[in-house]
Every structure is written in structure tokens, then in C-alpha cells.
N, C-alpha and C positions, 0 to 999 in steps of 0.2 A: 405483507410482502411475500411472494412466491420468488424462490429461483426461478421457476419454470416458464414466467414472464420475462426477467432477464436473460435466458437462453435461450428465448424463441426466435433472436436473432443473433446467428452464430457467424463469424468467431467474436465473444466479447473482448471489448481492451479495457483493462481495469489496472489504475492507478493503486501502487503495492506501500503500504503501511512503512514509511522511514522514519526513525528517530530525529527529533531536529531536524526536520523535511516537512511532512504533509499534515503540516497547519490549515484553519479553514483557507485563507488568503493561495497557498500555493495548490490547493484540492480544486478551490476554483478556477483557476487559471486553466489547470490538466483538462478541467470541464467542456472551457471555452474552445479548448483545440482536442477535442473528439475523448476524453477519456469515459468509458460506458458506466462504470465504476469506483470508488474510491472505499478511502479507508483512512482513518485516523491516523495519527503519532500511537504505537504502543504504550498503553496504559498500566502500568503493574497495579493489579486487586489491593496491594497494600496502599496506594497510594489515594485509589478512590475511596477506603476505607477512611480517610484521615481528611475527604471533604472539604478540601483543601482551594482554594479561588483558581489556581492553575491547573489546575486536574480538571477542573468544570469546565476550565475556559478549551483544554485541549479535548472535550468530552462533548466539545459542541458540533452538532450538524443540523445544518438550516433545514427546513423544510423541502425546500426546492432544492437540494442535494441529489435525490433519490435518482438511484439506489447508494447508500453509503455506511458504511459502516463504522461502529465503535472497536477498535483492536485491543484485548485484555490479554492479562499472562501472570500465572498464578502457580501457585505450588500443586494445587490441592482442590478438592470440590468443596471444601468450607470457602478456601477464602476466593475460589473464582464466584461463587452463586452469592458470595455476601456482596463482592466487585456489582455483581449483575443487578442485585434486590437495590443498591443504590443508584446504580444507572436508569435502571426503572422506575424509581422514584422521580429522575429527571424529566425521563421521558413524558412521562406522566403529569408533571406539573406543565409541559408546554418549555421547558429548557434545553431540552436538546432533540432531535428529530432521525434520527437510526433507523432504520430498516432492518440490520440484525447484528449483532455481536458477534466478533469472530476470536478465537481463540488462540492465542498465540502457539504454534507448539515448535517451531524452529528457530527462535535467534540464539547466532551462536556464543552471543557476547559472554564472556570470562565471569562476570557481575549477574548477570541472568542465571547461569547454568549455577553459579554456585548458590543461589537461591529457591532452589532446584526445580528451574522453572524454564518456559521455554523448553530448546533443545535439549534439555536434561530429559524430559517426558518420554522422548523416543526411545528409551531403553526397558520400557515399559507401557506396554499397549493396552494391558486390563485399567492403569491407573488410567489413562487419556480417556478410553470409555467409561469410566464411571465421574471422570471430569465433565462429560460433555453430554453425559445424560441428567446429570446434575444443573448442569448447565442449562438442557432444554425446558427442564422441570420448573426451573426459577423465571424463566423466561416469559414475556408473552410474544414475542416476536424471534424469527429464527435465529440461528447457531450454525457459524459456519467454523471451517479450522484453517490453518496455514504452518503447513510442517513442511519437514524437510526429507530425505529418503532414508536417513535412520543417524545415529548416532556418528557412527563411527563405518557404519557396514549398511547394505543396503536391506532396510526391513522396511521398505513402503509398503507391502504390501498386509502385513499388521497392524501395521498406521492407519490404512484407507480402511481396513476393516471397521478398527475401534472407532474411528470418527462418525463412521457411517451408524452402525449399531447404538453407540451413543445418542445419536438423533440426528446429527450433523447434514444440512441441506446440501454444503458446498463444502469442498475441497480444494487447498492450493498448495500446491508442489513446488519447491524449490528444490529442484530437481539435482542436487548433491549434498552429500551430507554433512553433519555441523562440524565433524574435525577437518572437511575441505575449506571449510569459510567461502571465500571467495575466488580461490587457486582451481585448475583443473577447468575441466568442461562438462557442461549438465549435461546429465545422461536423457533423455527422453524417450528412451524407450524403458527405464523404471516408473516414467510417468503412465507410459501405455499400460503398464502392466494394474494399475491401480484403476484408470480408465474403464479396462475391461473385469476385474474383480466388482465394481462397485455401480450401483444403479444411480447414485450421487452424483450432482455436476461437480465438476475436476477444469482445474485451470492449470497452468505450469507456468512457468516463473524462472528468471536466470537465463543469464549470457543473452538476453535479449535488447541491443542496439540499433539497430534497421529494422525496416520491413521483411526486408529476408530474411534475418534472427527469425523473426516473427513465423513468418513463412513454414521456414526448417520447426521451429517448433509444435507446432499446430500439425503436421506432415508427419512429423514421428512419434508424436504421443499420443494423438487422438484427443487432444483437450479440447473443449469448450469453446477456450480463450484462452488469453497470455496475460499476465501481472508483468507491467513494466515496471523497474524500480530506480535505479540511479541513472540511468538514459535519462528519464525525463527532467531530471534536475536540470541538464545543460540545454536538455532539448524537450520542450513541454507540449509540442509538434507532433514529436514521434506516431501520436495516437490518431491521428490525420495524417499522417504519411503512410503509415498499415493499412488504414482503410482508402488512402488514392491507391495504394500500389495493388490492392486486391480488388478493385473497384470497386468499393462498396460508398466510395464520396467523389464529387467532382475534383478534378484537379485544381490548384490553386485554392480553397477553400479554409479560411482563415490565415493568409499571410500573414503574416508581420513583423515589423525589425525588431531588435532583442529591445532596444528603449521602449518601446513602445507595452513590449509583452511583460516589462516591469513596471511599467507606468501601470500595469492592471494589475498586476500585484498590490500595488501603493495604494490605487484605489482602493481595493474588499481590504486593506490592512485601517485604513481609515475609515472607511465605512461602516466595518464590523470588529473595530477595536486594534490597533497597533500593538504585534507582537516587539517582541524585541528586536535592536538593530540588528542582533547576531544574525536571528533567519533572514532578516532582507540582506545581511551583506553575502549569507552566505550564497542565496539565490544568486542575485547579480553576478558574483565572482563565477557561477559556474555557466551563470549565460557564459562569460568570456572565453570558455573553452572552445579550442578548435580555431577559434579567430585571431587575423590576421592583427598585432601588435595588445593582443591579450593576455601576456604576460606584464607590459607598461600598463596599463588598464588595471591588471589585480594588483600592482604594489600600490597603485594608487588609491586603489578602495581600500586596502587596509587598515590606510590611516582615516576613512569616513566614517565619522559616529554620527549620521544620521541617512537618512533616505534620499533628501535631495543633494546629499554631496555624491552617492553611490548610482544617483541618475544621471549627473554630469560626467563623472567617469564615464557609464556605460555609452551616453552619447557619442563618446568618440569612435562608437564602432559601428554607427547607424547603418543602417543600409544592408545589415545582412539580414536576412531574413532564416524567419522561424515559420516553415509550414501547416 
């Protein structure tokens, strides 16, 4: 796999790595409605280490995925490259189908950082590159990373270095940094700034809702592409509505009403193995966002523990459509 066949057609839209989110079943849906890109659920190195039936199952990507990737996050170049020498064994046996491993280096979660992983990394640019050359080394397939503009203070610019240096094909920016969370507004001109230091393709990520998100993004950072990440949960469209609004797809292209866009959920979740009811209720519940009497709709999926009680719910909201 080269980036440089994925960027040959610019701007990419790439579905962003969420915990408890992008399972195979809701990766393929993002597919169906324009996403160029994907990425697993975050994987901790500890956990692939331990070979576990759920780590495999969330460490799975079809064939017919591509381009998409495995999301890792690790302390350390022992335990990211030992994560990777077992991911490659998967690969390798015909289990799972990855195009390249990407490396976590921004979540800001409480549990992550104090394992000193993730956004913990960004206080420390030599350790990322000798993670991510360590990384390349173990690899036979590329390394990409996914950080955020520094710690506490804005040091993308060290970040984009190490990634790069370390081997790293691609680059994704969430464009504020980890003591912001998700408060404040992405900076995207710290993204520019990485843009123009690094010869590496660069996406940017955050506060991105619309096409015009999209838009304003791409305008001042000079990215690639954009990573959508909790938009597409309610709206799994969004990636068809960037590219009608840019004209890069006809209008109206892939409609459909929110029953309908979970009825294809149910499908690849039967198809290719039944996650738990959690992720389908949690899907459904976030179709209902924004729609008219989707607040009665979510108390009533609440109480569903199963699939087809969470499709008659959403039934009642037919008719709106998902572009």
C-alpha cells in the first residue's frame, strides 16, 4: 500500500479511529456513504499481546476494506513492535487485511495517559521517533501516526518532525491539544504549520460537522484531507455531503432514511458476526439525534436488548434522510 495512491485524489475523507464506535459493521456503513478511509477501535499493545478472541475480532479488516487501517498505542517501542510482530502474524495467516498500522499518539483519556501512552508521548518527540522507527522496522506494511498539537502547549511542530523521521508515511492532526479535550476551537493553522515542515501526507481532524467544517479546514491548514470522528456517528452521510458540496459526487447519491442506514448495520453485524447490543444501541440512539420526537425514540431504545427492538424504535422516525 502507498499513501501516495490515496492522495492522488485530494481532499481525502477518512473515518477517525473511536473507542466503542468503529467496529467492522459501522466502518462499513462510513464506506457505503463516501468515507475514503478507515480505521479501527484503538487497540492497546498490551492487549494484543494477551491474544485475546476480542482483540482479534476488533483487529479484523476485510479485504475489501482498503485502504484501512489497525489503530495501536503503546508506552514504548518494545511493547508497540511486539503489538505489531502479532498483528503480522495475523496478517499473514490471512486474518485480518490492513493496509498499515497507525499509531496512536493523542488520546486524551485519564487511563491512557497514565499508562503513559497515547497523549502522554507528546512531551517527548525523541521517544515518538524511536517508537515509530521501531515501528517501521517491525513492520512489513506502512506506519502512519495520529497526534494531537502537544501536550499541554503547542509543539506540533516536533511531533511532525519525530513522526516523519521515525519513517511515518502519514500524519493526523487533531488540531488541539490533550489538556483541551474537546473544549475550545482547532487551531488549523498549527496544522499548516506541520503541512509545510514535513514532506509526509498530513490530514486534520476536529470540530469538523458540515461540509463547511470541512471546507474552513482544508482552507487553512493545507491538509490532504479531513478525519471525521463523532459527526459521523449521527450522521454517517457527512462523507457524501463533503464531496456533493465540493463537487466531487453527484448530488443525491446514496440517500437513505436513518431505518434503513441501520438495517445495514444489522446486516455486516450478522453477516460478519454480532457485536454486542451496546454498539448497535449505541448507533441507533445517535441516528436520533437532531430528529424531530428523538428524545421519545431514545428512552425507548434504552430499554432494547436486542437489534430488532432498536429497529422498531428507530422506525418511528422514517423518512428522514441520511445523505
Amino acid at each position: 500500500m502507498d499513501f501516495n495512491r490515496i492522495f492522488k485524489s485530494k481532499p481525502v475523507f477518512a473515518l477517525s479511529p473511536m473507542a466503542n464506535v468503529t467496529n467492522l459493521p459501522f466502518r462499513l456503513v462510513c464506506r457505503d456513504f463516501g468515507a475514503d478511509m478507515s480505521f479501527t477501535e484503538m487497540i492497546s499493545s498490551h492487549a494484543i499481546a494477551h491474544e485475546n478472541a476480542q482483540t482479534a475480532k476488533m483487529a479484523r479488516v476485510l479485504a475489501g476494506e482498503s485502504p484501512c487501517a489497525i489503530q495501536i498505542m503503546g508506552p514504548d517501542e518494545k511493547a508497540v513492535t511486539s503489538a505489531i510482530r502479532e498483528l503480522e502474524s495475523l496478517r499473514e495467516s490471512g486474518q485480518t487485511y490492513p493496509d498499515f498500522y497507525d499509531i496512536n499518539l493523542g488520546c486524551p483519556s485519564k487511563n491512557i495517559m497514565r499508562s503513559k501512552s497515547g497523549a502522554y508521548l507528546l512531551q517527548n518527540p525523541d521517544a515518538i521517533e524511536k517508537i515509530v522507527a521501531a515501528a517501521t522496522k517491525a513492520s512489513a506494511i506502512p506506519i502512519s501516526c495520529k497526534a494531537r498539537l502537544g501536550l499541554s502547549s503547542d509543539k506540533i511542530a516536533d511531533v511532525a518532525r519525530a513522526c516523519e523521521n521515525g519513517g511515518a508515511g502519514m500524519l493526523t492532526i487533531h488540531a488541539r491539544t490533550a489538556s483541551q479535550g474537546y473544549s475550545g476551537k482547532a487551531k488549523w493553522e498549527s496544522v499548516r504549520k506541520a503541512v509545510e515542515i514535513c514532506s509526509i501526507h498530513v490530514m486534520c481532524n476536529g470540530d469538523i460537522k458540515t461540509p463547511a467544517d470541512a471546507q474552513v479546514a482544508l482552507d487553512k491548514s493545507g491538509a490532504g484531507g479531513v478525519m471525521i470522528g463523532r459527526a459521523a456517528i449521527s450522521n454517517p452521510g457527512i462523507f457524501n455531503e463533503c464531496k456533493i458540496a465540493m463537487g466531487m459526487a453527484p448530488t443525491g447519491i446514496g440517500a437513505m432514511d436513518k431505518s434503513a442506514v441501520f438495517g445495514k448495520y444489522c446486516d455486516y453485524s450478522g453477516k460478519y458476526g454480532a457485536d454486542s447490543i451496546s454498539y448497535a444501541r449505541m448507533f441507533a440512539i445517535e441516528l436520533t439525534r437532531g430528529a424531530k420526537g428523538g428524545a421519545t425514540t431514545r428512552r425507548a431504545m434504552s430499554k432494547c436488548g436486542n437489534s430488532a427492538c432498536l429497529a422498531k424504535a428507530l422506525a418511528s422516525l422514517e423518512g428522514q434522510k441520511i445523505e
